[in-house]
C-alpha positions in Angstrom: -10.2 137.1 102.6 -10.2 133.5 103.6 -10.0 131.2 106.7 -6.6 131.1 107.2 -4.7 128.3 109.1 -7.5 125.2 107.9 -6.1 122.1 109.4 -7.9 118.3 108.5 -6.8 115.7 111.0 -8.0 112.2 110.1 -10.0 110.3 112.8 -10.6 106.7 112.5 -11.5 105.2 109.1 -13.7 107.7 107.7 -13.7 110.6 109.4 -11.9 114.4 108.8 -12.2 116.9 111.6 -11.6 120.6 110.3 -10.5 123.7 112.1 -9.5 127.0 110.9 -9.2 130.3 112.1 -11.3 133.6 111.2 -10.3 135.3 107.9 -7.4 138.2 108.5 -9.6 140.7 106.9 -13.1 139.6 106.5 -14.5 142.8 105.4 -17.5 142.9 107.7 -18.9 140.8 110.8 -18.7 137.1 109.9 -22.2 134.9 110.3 -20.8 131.7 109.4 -19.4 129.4 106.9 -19.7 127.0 103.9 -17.6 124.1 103.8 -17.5 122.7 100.1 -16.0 118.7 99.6 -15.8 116.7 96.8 -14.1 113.4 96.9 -13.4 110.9 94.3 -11.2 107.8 93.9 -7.3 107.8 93.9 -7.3 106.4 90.1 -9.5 109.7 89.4 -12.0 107.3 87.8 -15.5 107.9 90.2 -16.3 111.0 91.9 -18.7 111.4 94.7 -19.8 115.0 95.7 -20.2 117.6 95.9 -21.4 118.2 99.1 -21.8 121.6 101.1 -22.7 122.2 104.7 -23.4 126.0 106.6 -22.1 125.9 109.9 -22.9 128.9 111.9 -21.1 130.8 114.5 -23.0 129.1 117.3 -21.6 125.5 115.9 -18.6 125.0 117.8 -15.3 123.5 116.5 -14.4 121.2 115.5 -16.4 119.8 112.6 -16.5 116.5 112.2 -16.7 115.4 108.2 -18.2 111.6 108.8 -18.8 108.5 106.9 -15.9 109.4 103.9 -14.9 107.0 101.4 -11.8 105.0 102.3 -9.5 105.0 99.0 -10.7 108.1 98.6 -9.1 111.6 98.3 -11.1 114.9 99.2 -10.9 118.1 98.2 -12.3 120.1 101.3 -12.7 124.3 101.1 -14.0 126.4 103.6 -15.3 130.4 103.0 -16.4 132.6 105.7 -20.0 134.6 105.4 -20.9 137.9 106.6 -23.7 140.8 104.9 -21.9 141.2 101.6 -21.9 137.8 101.3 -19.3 135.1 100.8 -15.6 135.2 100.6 -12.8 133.3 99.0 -12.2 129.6 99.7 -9.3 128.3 101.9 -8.7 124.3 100.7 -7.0 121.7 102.2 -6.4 117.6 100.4 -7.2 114.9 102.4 -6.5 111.0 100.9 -8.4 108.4 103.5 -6.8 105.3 103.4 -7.9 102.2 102.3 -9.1 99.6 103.9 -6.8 97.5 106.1 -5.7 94.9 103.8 -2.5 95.5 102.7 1.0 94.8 104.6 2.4 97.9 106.2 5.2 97.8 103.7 2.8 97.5 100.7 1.3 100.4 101.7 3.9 102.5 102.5 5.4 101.3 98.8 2.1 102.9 97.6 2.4 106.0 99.2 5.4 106.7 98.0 4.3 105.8 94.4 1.4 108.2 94.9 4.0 111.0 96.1 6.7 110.5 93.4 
């Protein structure tokens, strides 16, 4: 099964830090994991990724996802790893803001374009 609870929490400009917990029933002793992003602009018109990164058991969380794309919006999975190999993907969306250049209420008009 998956990782189950996968939060992303943005830090600063261009940073995600991910947590999760262990799959429920990860059908054997778990080694690691694989976190899969991909990211590409809000208008869907240039993508960058994807990227993947192992992190073991001995790498502690949280994990830091550093130097994103601002205007961006990633798509970030993570899958656990044991002997049989790898399980199924837990995902999670995460836009990073644009730069600061906008009014607070032009940006907040945006979002809630974007959400509509």
């Amino acid at each position: 099964s998956s990782p189950v609870a996968l939060r992303a929490e943005l830090i600063g400009n261009n940073t995600v830090q991910l947590t999760w917990e262990p799959p429920e029933s990860p059908n054997g002793v778990i080694d690691g994991y694989q976190i899969t992003y991909t990211g590409h602009e809000q208008s869907l018109i240039v993508s960058d990724g994807p990227f993947v990164k192992f992190i073991s058991l001995s790498d502690r969380q949280p994990i830091l996802i550093i130097d994103l794309i601002q205007g961006y919006i990633y798509d970030f999975k993570v899958r656990a790893r044991n002997g049989a190999g790898y399980g199924t993907n837990n995902s999670i969306l995460v836009a990073i803001p644009e730069a600061a250049t906008t009014t607070t209420s032009a940006r907040r008009l945006e979002e809630e374009n974007y959400n509509t």
